[in-house]
C-alpha positions in Angstrom: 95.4 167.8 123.6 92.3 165.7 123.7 92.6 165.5 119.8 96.1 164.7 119.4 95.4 162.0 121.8 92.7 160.6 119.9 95.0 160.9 116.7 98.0 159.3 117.9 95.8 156.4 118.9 94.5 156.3 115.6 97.3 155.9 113.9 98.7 153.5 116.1 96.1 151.6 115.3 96.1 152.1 112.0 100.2 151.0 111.8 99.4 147.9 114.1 97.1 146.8 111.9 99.0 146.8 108.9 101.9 145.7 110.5 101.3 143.2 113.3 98.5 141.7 111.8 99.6 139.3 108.8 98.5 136.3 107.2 99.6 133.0 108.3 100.4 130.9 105.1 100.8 127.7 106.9 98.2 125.2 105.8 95.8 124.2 108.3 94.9 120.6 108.9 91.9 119.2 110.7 93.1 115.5 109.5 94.7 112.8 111.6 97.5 110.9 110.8 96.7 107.6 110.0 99.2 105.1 110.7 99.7 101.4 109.0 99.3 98.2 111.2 103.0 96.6 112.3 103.9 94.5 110.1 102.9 91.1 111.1 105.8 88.5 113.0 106.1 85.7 115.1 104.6 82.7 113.1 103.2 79.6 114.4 103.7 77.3 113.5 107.5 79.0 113.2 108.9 79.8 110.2 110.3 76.9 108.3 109.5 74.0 110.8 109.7 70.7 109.9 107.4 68.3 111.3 104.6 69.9 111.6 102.0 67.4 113.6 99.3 66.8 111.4 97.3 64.3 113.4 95.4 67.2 114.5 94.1 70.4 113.3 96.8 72.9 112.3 96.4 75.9 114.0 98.2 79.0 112.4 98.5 82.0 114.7 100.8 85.5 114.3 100.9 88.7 115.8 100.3 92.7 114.3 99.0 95.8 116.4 98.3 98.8 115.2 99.8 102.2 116.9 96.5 103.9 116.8 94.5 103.4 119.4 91.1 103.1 118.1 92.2 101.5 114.9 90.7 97.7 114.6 92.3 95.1 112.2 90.9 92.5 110.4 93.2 89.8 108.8 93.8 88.4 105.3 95.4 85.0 104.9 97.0 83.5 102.1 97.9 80.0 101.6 98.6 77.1 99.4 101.1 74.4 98.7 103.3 76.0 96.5 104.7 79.2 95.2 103.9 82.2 94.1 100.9 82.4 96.3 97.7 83.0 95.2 96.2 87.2 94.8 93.1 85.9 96.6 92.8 85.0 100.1 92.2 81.7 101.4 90.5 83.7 104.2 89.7 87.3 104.5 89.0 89.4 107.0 89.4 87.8 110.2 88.8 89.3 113.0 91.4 87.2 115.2 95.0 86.8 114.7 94.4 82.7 113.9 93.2 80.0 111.5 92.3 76.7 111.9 93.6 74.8 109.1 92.0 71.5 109.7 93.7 68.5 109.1 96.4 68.7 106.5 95.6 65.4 104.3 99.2 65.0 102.9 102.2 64.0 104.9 105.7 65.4 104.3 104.0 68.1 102.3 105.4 72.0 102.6 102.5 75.1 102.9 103.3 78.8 102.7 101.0 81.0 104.0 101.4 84.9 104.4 99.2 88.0 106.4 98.1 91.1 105.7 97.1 93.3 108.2 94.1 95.6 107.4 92.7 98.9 109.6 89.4 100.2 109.2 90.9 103.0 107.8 92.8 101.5 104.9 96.6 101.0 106.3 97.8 97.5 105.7 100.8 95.7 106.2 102.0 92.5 104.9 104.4 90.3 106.2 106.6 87.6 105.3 106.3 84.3 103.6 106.3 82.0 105.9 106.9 78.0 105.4 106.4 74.6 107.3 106.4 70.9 106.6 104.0 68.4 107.7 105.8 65.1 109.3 105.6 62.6 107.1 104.2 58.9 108.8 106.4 55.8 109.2 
């Protein structure tokens, strides 16, 4: 009895084994996800103002996050006085979500200027063109 015992065990074994005991195929991942900064939005000065006060320095300011966590962005800006805009940055990787423009030396004149977001792990996202005029002087 002792040996049928051990037998039947055996073989259960032995079916379990073949049986119970396959190969997941799924791919396994250690990676995470990366995900791209929002794009970015709220201009300032807004979008297509007019009037822009020039007797100071322009400040240009916007907005982007980025859904991970830990993720930091740095900022390109580009710039210039007429369209398309130029490849190259006026600035590049700032750290803040501003630049100070100076004093804009030409009155009645209309600047683009456009953002890309960058992580530190690649992701960017680039918003709009955005537009304003400086007031021109009686």
């Amino acid at each position: 009895m002792k040996n049928s015992v051990l037998l039947f065990l055996f073989f259960s074994a032995l079916v379990l084994s073949f049986t119970g005991c396959k190969k997941d195929s799924s791919p396994v991942s250690n990676e995470n996800t990366n995900n791209s900064p929002t794009v970015p939005i709220n201009p300032s000065p807004r979008d297509s103002a007019i009037g822009v006060d020039d007797s100071s320095n322009v400040i240009l300011t916007w907005e982007s996050t980025d859904p991970d966590l830990n993720d930091t962005l740095r900022f390109d800006l580009f710039a210039g006085a007429s369209l398309p805009l130029s490849g190259v940055p006026l600035a590049g990787n700032l750290t803040a979500a501003n630049y100070n423009m100076g004093q804009l030396s030409y009155p009645g004149a209309t600047y683009y200027w456009q953002i890309r977001a960058n992580d530190n792990h690649g992701a960017s996202a680039t918003g709009s063109i955005w537009r304003f005029t400086v007031r021109t002087r009686p």
